[in-house]
C-alpha positions as CSV (number, residue, x, y, z in Angstrom):
1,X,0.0,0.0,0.0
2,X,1.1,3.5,-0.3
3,X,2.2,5.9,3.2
4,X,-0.1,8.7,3.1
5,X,2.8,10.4,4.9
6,X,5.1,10.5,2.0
7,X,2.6,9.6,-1.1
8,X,1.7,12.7,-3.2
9,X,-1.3,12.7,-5.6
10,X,-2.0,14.6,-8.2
11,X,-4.9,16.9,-8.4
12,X,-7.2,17.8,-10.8
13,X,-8.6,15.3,-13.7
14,X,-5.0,13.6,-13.3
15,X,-5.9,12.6,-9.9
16,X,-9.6,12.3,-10.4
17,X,-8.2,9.5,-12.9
18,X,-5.7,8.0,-10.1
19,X,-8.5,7.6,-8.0
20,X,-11.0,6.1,-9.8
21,X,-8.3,3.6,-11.0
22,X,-7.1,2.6,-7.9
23,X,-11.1,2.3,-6.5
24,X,-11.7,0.2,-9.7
25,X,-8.5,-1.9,-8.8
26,X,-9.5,-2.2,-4.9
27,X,-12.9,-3.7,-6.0
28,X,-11.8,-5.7,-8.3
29,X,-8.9,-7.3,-6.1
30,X,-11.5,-7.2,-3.1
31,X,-9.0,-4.6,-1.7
32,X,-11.3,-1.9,0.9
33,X,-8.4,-0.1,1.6
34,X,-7.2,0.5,-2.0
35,X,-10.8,1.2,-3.2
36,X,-11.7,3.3,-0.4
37,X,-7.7,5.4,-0.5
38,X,-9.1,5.7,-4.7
39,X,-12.5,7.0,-3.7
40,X,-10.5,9.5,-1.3
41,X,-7.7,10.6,-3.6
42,X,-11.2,11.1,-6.6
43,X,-12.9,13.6,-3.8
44,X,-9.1,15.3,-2.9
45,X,-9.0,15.8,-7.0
46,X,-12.9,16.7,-7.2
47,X,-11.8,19.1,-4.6
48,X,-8.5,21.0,-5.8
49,X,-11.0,21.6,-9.2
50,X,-13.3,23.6,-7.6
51,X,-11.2,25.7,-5.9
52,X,-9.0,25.8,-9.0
53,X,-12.8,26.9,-10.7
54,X,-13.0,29.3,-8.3
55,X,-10.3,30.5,-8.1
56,X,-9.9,31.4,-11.5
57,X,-13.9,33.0,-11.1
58,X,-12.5,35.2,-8.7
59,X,-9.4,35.9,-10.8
60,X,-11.7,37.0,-13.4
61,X,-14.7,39.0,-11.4
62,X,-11.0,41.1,-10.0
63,X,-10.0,41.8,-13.6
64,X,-13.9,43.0,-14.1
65,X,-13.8,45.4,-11.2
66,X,-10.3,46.9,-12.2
67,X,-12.2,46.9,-15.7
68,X,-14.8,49.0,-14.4
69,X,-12.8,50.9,-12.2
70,X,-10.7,52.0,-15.3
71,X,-13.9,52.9,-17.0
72,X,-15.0,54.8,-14.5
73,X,-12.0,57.1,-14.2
74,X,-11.3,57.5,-17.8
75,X,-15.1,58.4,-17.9
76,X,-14.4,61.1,-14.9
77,X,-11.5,62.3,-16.8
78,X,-13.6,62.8,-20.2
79,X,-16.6,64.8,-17.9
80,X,-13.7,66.7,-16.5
81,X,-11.7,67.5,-19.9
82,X,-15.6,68.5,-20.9
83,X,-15.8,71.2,-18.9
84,X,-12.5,72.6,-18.9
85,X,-12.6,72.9,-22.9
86,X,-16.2,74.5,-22.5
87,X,-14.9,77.0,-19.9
88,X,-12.0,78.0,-22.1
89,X,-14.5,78.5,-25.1
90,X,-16.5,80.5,-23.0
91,X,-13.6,82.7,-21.8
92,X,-12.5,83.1,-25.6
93,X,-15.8,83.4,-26.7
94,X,-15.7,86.9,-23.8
95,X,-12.5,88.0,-25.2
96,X,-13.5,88.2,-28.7
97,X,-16.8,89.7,-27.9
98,X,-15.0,92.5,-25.9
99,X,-12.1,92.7,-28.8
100,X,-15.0,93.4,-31.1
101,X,-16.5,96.3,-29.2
102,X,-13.2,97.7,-28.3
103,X,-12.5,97.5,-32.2
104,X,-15.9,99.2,-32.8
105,X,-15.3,102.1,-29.9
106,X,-17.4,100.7,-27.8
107,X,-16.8,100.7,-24.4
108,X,-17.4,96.8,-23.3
109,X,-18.6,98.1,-19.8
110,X,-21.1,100.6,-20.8
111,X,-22.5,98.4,-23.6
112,X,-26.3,97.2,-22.5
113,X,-26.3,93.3,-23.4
């Protein structure tokens, strides 16, 4: 039999495969302990893929909140570009108006609009 001190399994579908040979083997031979250590090392490997599942699920559902995240600055940034172009039209758009009057002698405070 193997020492479950110093025997390493794989995990995964490798040892999903391990255990369900050795189980099949135990049976067959009439073997409990080697059909019951394959049943084990089949739930070990049924184990280390969900967490390797979910890990990766949580690997991913990070990447989609830094996604977000991203898009939500550079969105931020755009708003705030936005509004700084628009105030700088708006302060050319004064200066040209008050060019024009002083170009047409009139004095920009005195003028009514």
């Amino acid at each position: 039999m193997t020492d479950p001190e110093t025997e390493t399994t794989a995990g995964g579908l490798a040892g999903k495969l391990a255990g369900k040979v050795k189980e099949a083997a135990g049976e067959l031979l009439g073997d409990d302990h080697l059909a019951r250590e394959g049943r084990l090392q089949e739930s070990a490997a049924d184990a280390d893929i969900r967490a390797r599942r979910e890990e990766a699920e949580a690997r991913t559902r990070a990447e989609e909140a830094r996604i977000a995240e991203d898009a939500a600055a550079t969105d931020e940034e755009r708003r705030r570009l936005k509004a700084e172009i628009a105030a700088e039209n708006a302060e050319q758009r004064i200066e040209h108006e008050r060019f024009t009057k002083e170009a047409e002698g009139v004095d920009p405070k005195e003028d009514p609009r």
